[in-house]
C-alpha positions in Angstrom: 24.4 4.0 16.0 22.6 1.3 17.0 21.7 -1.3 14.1 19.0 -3.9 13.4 19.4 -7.3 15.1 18.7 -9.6 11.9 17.5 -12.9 12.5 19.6 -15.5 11.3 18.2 -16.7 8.2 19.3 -13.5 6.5 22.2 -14.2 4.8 23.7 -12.0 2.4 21.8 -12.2 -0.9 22.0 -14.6 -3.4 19.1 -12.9 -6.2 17.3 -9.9 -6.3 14.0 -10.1 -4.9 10.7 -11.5 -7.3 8.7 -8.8 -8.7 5.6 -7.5 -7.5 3.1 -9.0 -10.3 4.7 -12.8 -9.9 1.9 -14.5 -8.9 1.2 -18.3 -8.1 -1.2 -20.1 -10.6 -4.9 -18.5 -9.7 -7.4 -20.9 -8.0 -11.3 -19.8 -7.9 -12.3 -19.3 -3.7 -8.5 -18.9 -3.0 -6.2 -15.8 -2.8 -2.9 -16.1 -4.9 -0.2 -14.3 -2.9 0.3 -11.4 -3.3 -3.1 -10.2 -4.8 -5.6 -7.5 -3.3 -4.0 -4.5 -1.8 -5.5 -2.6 1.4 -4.9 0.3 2.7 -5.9 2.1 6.1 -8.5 4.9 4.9 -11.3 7.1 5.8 -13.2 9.4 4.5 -10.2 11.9 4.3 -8.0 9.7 6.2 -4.2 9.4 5.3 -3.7 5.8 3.8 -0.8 3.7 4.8 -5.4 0.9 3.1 -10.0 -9.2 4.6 -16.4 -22.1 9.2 -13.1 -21.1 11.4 -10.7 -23.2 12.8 -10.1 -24.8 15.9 -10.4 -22.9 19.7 -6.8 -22.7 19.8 -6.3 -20.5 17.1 -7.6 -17.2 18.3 -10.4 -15.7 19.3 -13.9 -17.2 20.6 -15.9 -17.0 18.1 -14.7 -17.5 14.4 -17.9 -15.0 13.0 -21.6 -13.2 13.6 -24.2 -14.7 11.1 -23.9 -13.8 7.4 -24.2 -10.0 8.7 -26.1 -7.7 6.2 -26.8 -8.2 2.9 -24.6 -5.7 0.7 -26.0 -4.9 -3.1 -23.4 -4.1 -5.9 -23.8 -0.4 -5.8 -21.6 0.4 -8.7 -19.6 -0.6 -10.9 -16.0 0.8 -13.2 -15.9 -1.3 -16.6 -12.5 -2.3 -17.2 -11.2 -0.1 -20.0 -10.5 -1.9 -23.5 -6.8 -1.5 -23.8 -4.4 -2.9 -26.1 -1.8 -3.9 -23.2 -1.4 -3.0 -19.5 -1.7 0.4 -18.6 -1.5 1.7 -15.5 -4.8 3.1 -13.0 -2.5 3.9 -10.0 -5.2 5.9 -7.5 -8.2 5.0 -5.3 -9.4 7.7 -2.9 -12.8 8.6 -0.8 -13.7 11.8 0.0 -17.5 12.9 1.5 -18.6 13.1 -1.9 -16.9 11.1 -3.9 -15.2 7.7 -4.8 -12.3 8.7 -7.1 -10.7 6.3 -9.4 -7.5 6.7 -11.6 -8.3 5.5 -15.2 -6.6 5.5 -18.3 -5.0 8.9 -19.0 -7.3 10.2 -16.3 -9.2 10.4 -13.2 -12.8 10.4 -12.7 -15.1 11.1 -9.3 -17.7 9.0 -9.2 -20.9 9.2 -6.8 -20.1 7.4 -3.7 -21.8 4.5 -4.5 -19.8 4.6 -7.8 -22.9 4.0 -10.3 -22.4 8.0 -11.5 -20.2 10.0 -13.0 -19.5 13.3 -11.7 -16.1 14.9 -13.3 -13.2 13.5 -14.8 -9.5 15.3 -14.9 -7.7 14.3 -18.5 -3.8 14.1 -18.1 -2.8 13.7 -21.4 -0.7 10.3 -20.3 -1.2 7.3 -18.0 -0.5 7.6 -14.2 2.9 6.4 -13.2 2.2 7.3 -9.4 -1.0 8.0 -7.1 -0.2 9.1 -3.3 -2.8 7.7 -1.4 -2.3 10.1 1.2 -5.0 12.8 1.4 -5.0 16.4 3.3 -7.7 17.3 5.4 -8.8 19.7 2.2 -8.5 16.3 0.0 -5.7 16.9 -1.3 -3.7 14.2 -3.4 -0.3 14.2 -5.2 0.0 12.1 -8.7 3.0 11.2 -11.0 1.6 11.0 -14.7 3.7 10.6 -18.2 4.4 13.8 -20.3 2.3 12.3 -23.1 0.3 9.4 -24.6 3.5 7.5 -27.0 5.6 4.5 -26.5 8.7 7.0 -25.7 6.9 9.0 -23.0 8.4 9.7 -19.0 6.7 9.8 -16.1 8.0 14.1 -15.5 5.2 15.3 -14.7 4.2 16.0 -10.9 0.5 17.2 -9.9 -1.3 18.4 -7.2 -5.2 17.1 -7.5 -8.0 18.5 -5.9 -10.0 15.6 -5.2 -12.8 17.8 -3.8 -13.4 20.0 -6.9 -12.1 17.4 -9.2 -9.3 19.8 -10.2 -5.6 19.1 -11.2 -4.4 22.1 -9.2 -0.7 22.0 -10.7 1.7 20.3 -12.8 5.6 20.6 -12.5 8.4 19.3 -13.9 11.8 18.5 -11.9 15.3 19.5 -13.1 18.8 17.8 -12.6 21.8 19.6 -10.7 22.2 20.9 -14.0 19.6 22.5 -14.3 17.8 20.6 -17.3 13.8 20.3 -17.0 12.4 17.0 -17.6 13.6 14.4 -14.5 12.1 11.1 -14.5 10.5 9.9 -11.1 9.5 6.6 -9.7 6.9 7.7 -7.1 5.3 10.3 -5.4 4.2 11.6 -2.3 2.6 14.4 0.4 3.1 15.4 3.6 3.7 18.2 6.0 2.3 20.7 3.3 5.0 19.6 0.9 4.9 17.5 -2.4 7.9 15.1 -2.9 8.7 13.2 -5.9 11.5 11.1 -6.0 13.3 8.0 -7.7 16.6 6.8 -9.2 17.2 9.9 -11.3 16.4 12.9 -9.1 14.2 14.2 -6.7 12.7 17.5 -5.7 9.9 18.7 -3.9 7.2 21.9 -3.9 4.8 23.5 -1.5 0.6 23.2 -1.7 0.7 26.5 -3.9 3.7 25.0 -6.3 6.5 26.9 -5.0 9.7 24.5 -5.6 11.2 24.1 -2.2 14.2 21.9 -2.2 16.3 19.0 -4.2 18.3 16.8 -2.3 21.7 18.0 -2.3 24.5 16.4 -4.7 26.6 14.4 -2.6 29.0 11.4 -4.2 28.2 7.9 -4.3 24.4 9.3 -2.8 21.1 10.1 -3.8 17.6 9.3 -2.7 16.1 6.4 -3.2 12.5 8.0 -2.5 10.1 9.9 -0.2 7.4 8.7 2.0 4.6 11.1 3.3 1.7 11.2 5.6 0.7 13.0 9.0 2.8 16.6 9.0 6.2 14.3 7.9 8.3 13.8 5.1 10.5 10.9 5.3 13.7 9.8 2.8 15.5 6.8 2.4 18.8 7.8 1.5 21.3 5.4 -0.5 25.3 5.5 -0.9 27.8 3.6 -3.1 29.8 0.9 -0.2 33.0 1.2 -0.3 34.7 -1.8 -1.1 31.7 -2.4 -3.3 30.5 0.6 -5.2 27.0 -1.8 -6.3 25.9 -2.5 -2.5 24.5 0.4 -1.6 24.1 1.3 2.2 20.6 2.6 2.9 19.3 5.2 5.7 15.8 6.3 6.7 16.3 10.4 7.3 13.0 12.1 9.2 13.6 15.5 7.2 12.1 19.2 7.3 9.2 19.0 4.5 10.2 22.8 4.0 14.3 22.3 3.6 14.7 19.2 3.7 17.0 19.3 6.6 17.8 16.0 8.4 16.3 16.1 11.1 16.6 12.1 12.6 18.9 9.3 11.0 19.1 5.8 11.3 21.5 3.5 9.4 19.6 0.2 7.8 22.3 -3.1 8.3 24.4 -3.7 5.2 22.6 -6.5 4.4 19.4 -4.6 3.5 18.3 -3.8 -0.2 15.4 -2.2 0.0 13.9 -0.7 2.5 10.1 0.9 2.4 8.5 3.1 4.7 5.0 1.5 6.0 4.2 4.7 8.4 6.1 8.4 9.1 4.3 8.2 12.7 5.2 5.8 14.2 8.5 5.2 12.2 7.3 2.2 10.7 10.0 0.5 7.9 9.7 -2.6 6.0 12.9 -4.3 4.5 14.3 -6.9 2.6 17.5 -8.6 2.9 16.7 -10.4 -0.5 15.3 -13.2 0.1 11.7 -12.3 0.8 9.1 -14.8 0.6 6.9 -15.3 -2.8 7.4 -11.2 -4.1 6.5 -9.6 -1.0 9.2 -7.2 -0.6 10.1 -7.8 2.7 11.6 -10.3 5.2 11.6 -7.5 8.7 9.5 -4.6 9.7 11.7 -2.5 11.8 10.2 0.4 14.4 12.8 3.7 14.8 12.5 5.9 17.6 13.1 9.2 15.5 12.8 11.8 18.0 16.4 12.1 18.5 19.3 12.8 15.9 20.1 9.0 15.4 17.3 6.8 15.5 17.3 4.2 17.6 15.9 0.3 17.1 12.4 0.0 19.4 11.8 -3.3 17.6 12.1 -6.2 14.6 9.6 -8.0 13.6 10.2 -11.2 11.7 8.3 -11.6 8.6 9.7 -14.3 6.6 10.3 -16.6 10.2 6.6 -16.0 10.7 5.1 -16.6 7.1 3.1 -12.9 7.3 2.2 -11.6 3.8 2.6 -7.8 4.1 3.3 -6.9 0.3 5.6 -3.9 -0.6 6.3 -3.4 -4.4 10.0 -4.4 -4.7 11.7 -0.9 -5.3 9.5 1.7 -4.3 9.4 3.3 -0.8 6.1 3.9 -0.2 3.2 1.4 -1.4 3.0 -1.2 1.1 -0.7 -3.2 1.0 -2.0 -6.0 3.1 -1.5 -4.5 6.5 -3.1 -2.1 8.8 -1.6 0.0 11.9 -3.6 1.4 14.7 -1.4 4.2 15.9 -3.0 4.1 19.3 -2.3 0.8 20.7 1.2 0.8 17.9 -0.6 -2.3 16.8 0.2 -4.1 13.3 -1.8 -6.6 11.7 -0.6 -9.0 8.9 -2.1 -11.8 7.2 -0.3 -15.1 7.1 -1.7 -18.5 5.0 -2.4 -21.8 7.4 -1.2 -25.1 6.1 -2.8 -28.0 5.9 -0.5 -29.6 7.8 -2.0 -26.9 10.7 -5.6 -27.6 10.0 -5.9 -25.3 6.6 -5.3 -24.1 3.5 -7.0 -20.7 4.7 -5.4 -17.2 6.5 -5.8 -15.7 9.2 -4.7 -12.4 10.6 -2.0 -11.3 13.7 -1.5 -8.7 15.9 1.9 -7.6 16.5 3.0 -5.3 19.1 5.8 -2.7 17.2 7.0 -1.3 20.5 7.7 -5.6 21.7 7.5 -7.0 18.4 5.5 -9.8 20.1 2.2 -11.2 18.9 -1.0 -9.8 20.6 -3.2 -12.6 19.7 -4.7 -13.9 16.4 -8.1 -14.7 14.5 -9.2 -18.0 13.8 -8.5 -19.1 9.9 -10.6 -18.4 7.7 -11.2 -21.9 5.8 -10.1 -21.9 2.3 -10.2 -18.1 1.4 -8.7 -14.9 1.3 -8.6 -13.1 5.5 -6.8 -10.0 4.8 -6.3 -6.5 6.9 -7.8 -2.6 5.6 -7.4 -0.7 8.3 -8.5 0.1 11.9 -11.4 2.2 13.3 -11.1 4.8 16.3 -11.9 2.2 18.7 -8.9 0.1 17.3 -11.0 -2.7 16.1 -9.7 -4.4 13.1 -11.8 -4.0 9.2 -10.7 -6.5 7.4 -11.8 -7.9 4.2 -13.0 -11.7 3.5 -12.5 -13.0 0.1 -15.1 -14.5 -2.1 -15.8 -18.8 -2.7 -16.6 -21.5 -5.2 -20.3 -20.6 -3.6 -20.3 -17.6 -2.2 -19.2 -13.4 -2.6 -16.6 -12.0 0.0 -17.6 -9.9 2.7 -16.2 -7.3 5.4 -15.2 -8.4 8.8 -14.8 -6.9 12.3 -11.9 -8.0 14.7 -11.9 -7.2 18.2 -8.7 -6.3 19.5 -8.8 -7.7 22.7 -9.8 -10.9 21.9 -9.6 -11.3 18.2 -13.2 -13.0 17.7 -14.9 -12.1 14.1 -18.0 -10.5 13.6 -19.5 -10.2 9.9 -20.4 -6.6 9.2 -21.4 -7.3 5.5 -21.6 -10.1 2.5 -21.3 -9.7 -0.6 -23.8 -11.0 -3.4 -23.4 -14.1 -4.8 -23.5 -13.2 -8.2 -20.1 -11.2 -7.4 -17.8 -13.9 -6.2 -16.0 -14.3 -10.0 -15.7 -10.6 -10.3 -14.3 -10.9 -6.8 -12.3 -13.6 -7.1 -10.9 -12.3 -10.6 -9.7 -9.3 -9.3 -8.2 -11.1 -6.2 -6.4 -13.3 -8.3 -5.5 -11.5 -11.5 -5.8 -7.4 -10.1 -4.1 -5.5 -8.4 -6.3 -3.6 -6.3 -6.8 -1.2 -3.5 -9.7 -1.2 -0.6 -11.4 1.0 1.5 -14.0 0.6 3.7 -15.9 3.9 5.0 -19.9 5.1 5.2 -20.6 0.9 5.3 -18.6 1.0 1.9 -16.5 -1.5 0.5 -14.6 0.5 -2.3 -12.6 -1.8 -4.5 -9.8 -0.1 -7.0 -7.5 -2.1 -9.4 -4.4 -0.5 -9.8 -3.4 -1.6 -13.9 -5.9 -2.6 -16.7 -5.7 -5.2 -19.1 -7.4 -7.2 -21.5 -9.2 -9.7 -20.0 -8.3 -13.9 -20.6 -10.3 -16.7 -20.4 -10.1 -16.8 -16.7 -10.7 -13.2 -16.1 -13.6 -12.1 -18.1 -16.1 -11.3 -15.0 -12.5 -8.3 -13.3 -14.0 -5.0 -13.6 -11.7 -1.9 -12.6 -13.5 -0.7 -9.4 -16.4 -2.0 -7.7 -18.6 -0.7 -4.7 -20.2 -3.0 -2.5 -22.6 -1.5 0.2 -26.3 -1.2 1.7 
């Protein structure tokens, strides 16, 4: 079975990778890595998820005019809370922009000033899938109640449609015992999976248990990632000679049985490995020494169509100083990219020195079937270029962060020849809100209907330098 080529800076590991919320000291007008998350979304679409340079750094024009004026359609308050607590869960349906709050979720109108219904859970979300179902559909991971010694057990189905929390289960151990704590959660293929380091199981639309992966020594799964009509595992076992390295496999499985259907073997030297998309077979690892928290140093595409999976490409991340961010030990969750399954195109971010004529970002496109770059935007001077996700036309939505003067806005990127044009700003009385969140939050966009949906992920009380952060914002016509 073939394995991935790793470039050569990855040696084995010398420290565990930085966690997700380590953050460089904030800067007002200038994105601290990693900071707001996109994801590719739609209005029921499965999620995954913003002055120029010189001529020679991408396309021909660096931007349209200021493009249209958006208002500050809505606004979520940021929750008074005594510590952090976590608001996992941004979706858009045709009706409504759904948020994950404290110990609940509400719908809001879609221009979020409104709102409509609100599911209580009883405890604070642990997990939010933000894959939808063509019926809106989501899966959620909450705690089994509101003290200092409560799990996150319990696994629902939402209705994000009806604003309805269809079902809630419980997994059990091998022996039998209700109660197993999960990390994350997920949906695909009409099948539920919950998964993490103590167990995993999984349960059909109408929450009929289907499977737990089978007890094998030195192996258990590491987690599940959904999407599209696919379930996908990354399976861990206990090395050999060294019963703390753990090997790691990606496994295309039945959603029904969980039956492996493809394999493919991750090189020894991996740690974690995260899925970015089911189809394509899209997987983002990390050797252990990715770059400033990001979770990843390769993006790796798998042909799964046969048993073993075989290597289509690897993609260099740390080499080429791209910023996709993928929460240390989770499988699914990866932000600050967007795939456009047509053209198997991947755009990343990546910060400009000033040595190259920054500080600012700009965005690539990476061909997963080559690996090779397909061009690249001009920088953005001094602020935050980041992807959300790709229309049917395979142009590039991408989000523009705010400045000392001025809000952030939404961008278009053509493909083919990677020139800007500014589909919306943002008003100027925004650009602390927006920079807060950028800096401090840890948020989720979506861009759909001429929406920019913005969702922050935790809530805490705010400091002196992030009074203005609500939890969600709507920015639109």
């Amino acid at each position: 079975m073939s394995q991935p080529s790793l470039p050569p800076h990855h040696q084995p590991p010398h420290e565990s990778p930085q966690p997700q919320g380590v953050r460089r000291p904030p800067s007002r007008g200038r994105r601290s890595k990693p900071a707001l998350k996109l994801i590719v979304g739609g209005v029921l679409a499965a999620a995954l998820v913003s002055g120029c340079g010189s001529d020679d750094d991408g396309g021909e024009s660096g931007g349209s005019a200021k493009g249209a004026q958006a208002k500050t359609l809505g606004k979520v308050a940021m929750p008074k809370v005594g510590k952090e607590a976590n608001t996992m869960g941004t979706w858009v349906t045709d009706s409504a922009f759904v948020k994950g709050e404290v110990n609940k979720i509400v719908g809001y109108s879609l221009d979020g000033a409104k709102s409509k219904w609100q599911i209580p859970l009883g405890g604070q979300l642990c997990w939010a899938s933000p894959h939808m179902t063509k019926d809106g559909l989501t899966a959620i991971l909450f705690q089994d109640g509101a003290g200092e010694d409560a799990s996150c057990t319990k696994v629902g189905l939402v209705d994000l449609k009806k604003g309805k929390l269809v079902w809630q289960k419980e997994g059990s151990d091998s022996e039998g015992n209700a109660g197993v704590e999960f990390d994350e959660v997920t949906i695909g293929g009409g099948t539920v999976a919950a998964g993490g380091t103590s167990g995993g199981g999984a349960w059909s639309l109408d929450g009929k248990p289907l499977w737990k992966p089978a007890y094998v020594a030195d192996c258990d799964d590491e987690g599940y990632a959904g999407g599209d009509d696919k379930i996908v595992a990354i399976r861990g076992c206990e090395g050999e000679e060294d019963p703390s390295a753990k090997r790691l496999e990606v496994q295309t499985v039945d959603p029904k049985t969980r039956d492996v259907k493809s394999s493919y073997k991750l090189d020894e030297k991996v740690e974690y490995a995260h899925v970015i998309s089911t189809a394509p077979l899209v997987v983002a690892v990390d050797t252990g020494d990715s770059d400033g928290g990001s979770g990843v140093t390769d993006i790796l595409t798998i042909d799964d169509s046969g048993k073993q999976g075989k290597l289509l490409s690897t993609i260099d991340v740390l080499a080429k100083g791209y910023q996709p961010d993928c929460a240390a030990t989770n499988v699914e969750g990866c932000t600050q990219l967007a795939l456009d399954k047509a053209s198997s195109t991947l755009y990343l971010s990546s910060e400009v020195d000033v040595d190259d004529g920054g500080p600012g970002d700009r965005i690539s496109g990476l061909n997963l079937k080559t690996g090779k770059e397909t061009g690249k935007t001009k920088m953005a001077e001094s602020r935050s270029l980041i992807p959300v996700q790709t229309d049917d036309d395979g142009s590039l939505i991408a989000y523009l962060g705010s400045m000392y003067s001025e809000g952030g806005g939404v961008v278009r990127v053509d493909p083919k020849n990677f020139g800007m044009e500014t589909l919306q700003t943002h008003p100027d009385d925004m650009k602390d809100a927006e920079s807060d969140m950028d800096t401090y939050g840890d948020c989720i966009m979506i861009y759909t209907g001429k929406k920019l949906y913005i969702g922050d992920n935790k809530a805490d009380r705010p400091t002196a330098d992030s009074k203005a952060r609500p939890l969600a914002v709507v920015f639109g016509p």
